[in-house]
C-alpha atoms as a printed R data frame, in Angstrom:
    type eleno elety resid chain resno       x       y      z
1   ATOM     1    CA   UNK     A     1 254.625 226.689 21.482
2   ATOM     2    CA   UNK     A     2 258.330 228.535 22.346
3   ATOM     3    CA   UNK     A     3 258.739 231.367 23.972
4   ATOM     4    CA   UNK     A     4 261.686 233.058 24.783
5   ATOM     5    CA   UNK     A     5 263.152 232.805 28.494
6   ATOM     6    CA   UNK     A     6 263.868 236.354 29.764
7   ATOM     7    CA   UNK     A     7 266.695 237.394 26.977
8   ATOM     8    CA   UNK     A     8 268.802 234.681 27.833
9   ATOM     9    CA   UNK     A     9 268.159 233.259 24.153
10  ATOM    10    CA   UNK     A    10 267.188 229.715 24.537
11  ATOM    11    CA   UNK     A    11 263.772 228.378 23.411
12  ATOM    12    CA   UNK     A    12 261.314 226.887 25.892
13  ATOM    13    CA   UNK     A    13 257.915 225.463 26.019
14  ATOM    14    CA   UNK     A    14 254.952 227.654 26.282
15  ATOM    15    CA   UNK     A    15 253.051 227.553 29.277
16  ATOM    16    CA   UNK     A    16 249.154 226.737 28.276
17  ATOM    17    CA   UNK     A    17 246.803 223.876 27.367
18  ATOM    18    CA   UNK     A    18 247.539 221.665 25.328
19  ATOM    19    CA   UNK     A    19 245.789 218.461 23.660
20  ATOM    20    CA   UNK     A    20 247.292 215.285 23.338
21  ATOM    21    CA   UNK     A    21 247.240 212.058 21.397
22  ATOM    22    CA   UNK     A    22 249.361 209.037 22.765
23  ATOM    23    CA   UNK     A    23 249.363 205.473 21.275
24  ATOM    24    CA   UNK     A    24 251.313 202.514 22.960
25  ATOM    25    CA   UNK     A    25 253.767 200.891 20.668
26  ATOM    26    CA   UNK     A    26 254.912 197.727 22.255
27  ATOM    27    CA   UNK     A    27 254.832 195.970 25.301
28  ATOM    28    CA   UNK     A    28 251.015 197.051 25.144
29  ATOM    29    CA   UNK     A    29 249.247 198.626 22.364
30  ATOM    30    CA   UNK     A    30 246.067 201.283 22.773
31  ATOM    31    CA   UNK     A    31 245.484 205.141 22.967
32  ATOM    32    CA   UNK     A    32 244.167 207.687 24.899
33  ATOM    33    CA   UNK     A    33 243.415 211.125 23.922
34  ATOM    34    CA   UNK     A    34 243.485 214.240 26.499
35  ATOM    35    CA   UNK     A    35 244.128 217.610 27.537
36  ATOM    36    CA   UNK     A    36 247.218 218.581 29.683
37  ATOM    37    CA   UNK     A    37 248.645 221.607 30.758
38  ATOM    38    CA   UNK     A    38 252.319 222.466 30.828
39  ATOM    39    CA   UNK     A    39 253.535 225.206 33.328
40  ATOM    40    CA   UNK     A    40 256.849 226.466 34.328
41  ATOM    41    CA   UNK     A    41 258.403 223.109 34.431
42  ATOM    42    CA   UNK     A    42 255.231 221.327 35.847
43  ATOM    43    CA   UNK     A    43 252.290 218.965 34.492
44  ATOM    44    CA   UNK     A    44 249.134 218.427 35.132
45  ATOM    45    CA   UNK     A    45 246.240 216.705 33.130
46  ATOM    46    CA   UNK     A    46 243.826 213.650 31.816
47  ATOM    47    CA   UNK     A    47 241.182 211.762 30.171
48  ATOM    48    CA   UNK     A    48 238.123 210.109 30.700
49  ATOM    49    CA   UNK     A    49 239.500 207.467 33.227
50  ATOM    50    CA   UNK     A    50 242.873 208.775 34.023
51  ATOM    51    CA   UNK     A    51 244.821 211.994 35.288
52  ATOM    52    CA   UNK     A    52 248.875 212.894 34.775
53  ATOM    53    CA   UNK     A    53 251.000 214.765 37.087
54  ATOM    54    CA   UNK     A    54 254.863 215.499 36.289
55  ATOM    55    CA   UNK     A    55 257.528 217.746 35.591
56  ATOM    56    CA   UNK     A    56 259.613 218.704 32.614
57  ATOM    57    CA   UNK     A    57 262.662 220.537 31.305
58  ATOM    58    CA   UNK     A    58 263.083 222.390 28.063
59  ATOM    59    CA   UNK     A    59 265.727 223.724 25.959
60  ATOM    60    CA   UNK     A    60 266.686 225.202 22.678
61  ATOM    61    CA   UNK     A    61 263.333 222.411 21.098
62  ATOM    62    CA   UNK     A    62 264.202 219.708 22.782
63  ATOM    63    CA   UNK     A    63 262.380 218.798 26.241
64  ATOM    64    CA   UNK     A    64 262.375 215.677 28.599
65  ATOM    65    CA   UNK     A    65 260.191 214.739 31.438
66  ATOM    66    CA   UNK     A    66 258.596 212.175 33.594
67  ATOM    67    CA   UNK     A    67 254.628 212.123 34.273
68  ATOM    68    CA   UNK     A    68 252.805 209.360 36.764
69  ATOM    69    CA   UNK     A    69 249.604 208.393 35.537
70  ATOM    70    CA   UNK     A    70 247.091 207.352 38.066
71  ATOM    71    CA   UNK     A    71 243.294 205.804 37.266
72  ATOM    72    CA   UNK     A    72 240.856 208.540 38.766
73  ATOM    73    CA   UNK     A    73 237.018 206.408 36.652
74  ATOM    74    CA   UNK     A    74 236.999 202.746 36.475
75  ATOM    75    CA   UNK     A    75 236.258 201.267 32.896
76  ATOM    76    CA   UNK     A    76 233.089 200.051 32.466
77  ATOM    77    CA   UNK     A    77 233.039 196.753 29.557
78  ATOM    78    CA   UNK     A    78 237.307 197.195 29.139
79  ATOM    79    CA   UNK     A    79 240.421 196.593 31.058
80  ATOM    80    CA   UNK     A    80 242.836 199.749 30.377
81  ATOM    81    CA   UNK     A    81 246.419 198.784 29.950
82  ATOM    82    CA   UNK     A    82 247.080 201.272 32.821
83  ATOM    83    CA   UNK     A    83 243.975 200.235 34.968
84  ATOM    84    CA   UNK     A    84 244.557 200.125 38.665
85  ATOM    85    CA   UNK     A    85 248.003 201.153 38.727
86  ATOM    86    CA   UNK     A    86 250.158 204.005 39.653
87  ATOM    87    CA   UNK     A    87 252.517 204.076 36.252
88  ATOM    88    CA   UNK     A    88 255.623 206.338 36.011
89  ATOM    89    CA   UNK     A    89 256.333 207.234 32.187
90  ATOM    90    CA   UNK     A    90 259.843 209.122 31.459
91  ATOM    91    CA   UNK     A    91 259.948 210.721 28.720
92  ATOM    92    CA   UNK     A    92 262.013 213.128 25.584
93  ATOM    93    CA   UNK     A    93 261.235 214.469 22.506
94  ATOM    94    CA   UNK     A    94 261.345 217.651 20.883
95  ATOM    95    CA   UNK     A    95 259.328 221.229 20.267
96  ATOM    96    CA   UNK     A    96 258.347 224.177 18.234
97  ATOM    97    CA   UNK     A    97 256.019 226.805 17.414
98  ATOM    98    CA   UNK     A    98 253.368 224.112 16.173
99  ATOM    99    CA   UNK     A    99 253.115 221.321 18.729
100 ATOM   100    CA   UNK     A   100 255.317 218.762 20.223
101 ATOM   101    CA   UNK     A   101 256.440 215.073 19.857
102 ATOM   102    CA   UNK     A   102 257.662 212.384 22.554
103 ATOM   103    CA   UNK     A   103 258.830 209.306 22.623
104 ATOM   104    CA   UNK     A   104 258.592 207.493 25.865
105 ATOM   105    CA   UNK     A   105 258.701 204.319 27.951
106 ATOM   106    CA   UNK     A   106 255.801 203.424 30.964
107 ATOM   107    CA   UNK     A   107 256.722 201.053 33.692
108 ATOM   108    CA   UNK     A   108 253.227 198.928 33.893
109 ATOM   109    CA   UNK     A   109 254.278 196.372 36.624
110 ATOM   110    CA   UNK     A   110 256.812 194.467 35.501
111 ATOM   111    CA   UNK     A   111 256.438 195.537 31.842
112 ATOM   112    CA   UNK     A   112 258.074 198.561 30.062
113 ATOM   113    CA   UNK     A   113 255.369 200.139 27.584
114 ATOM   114    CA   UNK     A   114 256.830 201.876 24.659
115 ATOM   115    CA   UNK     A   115 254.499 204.997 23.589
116 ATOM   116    CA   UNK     A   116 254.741 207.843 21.572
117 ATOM   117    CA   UNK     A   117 253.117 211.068 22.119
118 ATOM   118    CA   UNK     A   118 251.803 214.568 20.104
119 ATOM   119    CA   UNK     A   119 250.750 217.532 21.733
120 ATOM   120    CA   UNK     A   120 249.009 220.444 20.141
121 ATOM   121    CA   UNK     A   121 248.870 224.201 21.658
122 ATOM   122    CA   UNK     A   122 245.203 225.012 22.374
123 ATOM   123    CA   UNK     A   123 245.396 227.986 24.497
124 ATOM   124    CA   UNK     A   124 248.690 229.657 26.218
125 ATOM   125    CA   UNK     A   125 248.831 231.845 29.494
């Protein structure tokens, strides 16, 4: 998941699609599971009732962001934590050839949402 940035030696994130795994830790607990893809700085992706757009930077493994989360499916039988709302999530954490980890906070109304995320190369370009 690095790549090298034109011989100026630092590390960045590959561009590609990825999976990822997020669980809420407090202020709100659940998870969602999805696909995303990370290019040149940007992001774009989602699940089932929800899609991500955002922006990143990356450096020597370590990378930071923030991603707005908007509900594209209504839930049918459950209330999503996120349901209804625009939510802006900022976000750090770090990288390497394997996958990537973050640690983040979501603004849900009034309420910050603590969250942690994995990512998982599927297929760079």
């Amino acid at each position: 998941m690095m790549s090298w940035d034109g011989g100026k030696g630092a590390m960045t994130v590959t561009n590609g699609l990825y999976t990822i795994h997020i669980e809420m830790t407090d202020g709100g607990h659940g998870r969602a599971h999805g696909v995303i893809v990370l290019q040149d700085g940007k992001i774009a992706g989602g699940d089932s009732y929800f899609y991500y757009t955002g922006s990143y930077t990356a450096d020597r493994g370590k990378w930071r962001g923030e991603l707005i989360t908007n509900e594209h499916t209504k839930s049918a039988g459950s209330l999503p934590l996120f349901g209804g709302r625009e939510v802006t999530c900022g976000f750090s954490g770090s990288y390497a050839a394997d996958g990537a980890q973050v640690q983040g906070t979501a603004l849900v109304g009034k309420t910050s949402v603590l969250f942690h995320a994995r990512l998982k190369l599927r297929s760079p370009f």
